[in-house]
N, C-alpha and C positions, 0 to 999 in steps of 0.2 A: 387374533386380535390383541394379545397381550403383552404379544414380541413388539407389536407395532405401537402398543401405548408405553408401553417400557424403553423403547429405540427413541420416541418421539419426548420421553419424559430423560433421559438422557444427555441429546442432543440440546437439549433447551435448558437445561443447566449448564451445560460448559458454555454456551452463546452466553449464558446470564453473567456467568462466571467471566470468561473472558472482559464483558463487557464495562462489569465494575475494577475487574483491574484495567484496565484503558481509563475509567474516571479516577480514580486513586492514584494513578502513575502520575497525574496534572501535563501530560504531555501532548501537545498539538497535533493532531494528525493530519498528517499531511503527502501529498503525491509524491509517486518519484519523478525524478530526472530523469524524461526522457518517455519512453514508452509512445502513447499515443499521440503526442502532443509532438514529438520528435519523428515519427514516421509521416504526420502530415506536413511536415517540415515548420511548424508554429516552433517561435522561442520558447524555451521556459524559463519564463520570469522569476519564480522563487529559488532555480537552484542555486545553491553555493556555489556549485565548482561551472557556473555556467563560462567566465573566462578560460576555462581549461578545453571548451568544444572547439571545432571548426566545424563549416558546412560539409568536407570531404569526410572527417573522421565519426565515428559512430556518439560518440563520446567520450568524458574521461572513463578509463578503466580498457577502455577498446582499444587491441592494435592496430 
């Protein structure tokens, strides 16, 4: 029982950790290009390099 509150007191400090550098960085989080939104064949409105896709090609980065 005290690997598991040790494991669990652990884990919840790097999540904590993580979390306050994600508010401290002031950086937007935000999805990628592509992913699921790309396999159901939806646009993705936010990305940048969205004039760089076609409908045949995967997207930029893919050959």
């Amino acid at each position: 029982m005290e690997t598991l509150l040790f494991t669990l007191g652990i884990f919840s400090t790097t999540i904590l950790l993580m979390a306050v550098g994600v508010i401290f960085s002031n950086k937007v989080l935000k999805g990628s290009c592509g992913g699921l939104g790309k396999v159901l064949g939806k646009d993705c409105d936010f990305c940048d390099k969205k004039d760089q896709c076609t409908k045949k090609s995967g997207g930029p980065g893919e050959n």
